[in-house]
C-alpha positions in Angstrom: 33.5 167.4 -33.7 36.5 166.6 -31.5 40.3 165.7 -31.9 41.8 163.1 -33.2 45.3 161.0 -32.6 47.7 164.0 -33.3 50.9 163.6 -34.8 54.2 165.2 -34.1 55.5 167.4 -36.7 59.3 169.0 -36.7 60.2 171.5 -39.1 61.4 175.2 -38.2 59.2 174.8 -35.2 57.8 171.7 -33.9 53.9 171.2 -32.7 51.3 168.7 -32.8 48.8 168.3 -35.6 45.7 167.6 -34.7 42.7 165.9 -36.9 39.6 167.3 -36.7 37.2 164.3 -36.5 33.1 164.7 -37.5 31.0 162.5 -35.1 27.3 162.7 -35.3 24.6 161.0 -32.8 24.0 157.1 -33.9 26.5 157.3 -36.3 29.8 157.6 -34.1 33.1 158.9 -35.9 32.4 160.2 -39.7 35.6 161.3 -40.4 38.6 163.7 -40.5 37.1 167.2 -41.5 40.6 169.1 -41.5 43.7 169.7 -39.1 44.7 172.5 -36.4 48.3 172.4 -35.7 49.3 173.1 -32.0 52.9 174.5 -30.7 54.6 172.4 -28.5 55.9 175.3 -26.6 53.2 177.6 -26.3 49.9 175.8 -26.6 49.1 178.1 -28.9 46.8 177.3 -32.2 47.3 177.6 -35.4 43.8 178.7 -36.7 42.5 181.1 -39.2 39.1 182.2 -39.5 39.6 180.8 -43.0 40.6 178.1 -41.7 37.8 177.5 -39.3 35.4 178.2 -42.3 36.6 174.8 -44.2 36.4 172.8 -41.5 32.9 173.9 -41.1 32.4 173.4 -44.9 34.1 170.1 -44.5 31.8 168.8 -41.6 28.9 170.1 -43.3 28.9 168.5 -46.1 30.1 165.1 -45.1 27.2 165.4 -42.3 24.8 165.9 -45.1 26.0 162.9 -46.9 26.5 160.5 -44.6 22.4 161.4 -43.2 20.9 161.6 -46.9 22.2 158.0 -47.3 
């Protein structure tokens, strides 16, 4: 996985939302698996273990899909 083009969000706080992009060997970028939002200010990540847990989900099962076809 890796990052994709973030945008720039502003609400009551304003930080950078990242994509979350699958890649796998010979088949380049699969797609967007989720987001982790990033505070301008602090650096800091916006991340859950729940969180984390989708995106694994996410890449999983597109990975699975896109090598079964």
């Amino acid at each position: 996985m890796r990052g994709g083009e973030p945008d720039l969000v502003v609400t009551d706080r304003i930080y950078w939302r990242v994509p979350v992009v699958l890649t796998l060997p010979g088949h380049g970028s699969v797609g967007s698996v989720g987001t982790i939002d990033v505070d301008v200010e602090t650096g800091q990540l916006h991340v859950t273990p729940e969180l984390i847990a989708e995106i694994q989900q996410r890449a999983t099962d597109l990975a699975d899909r896109r090598t079964s076809s």
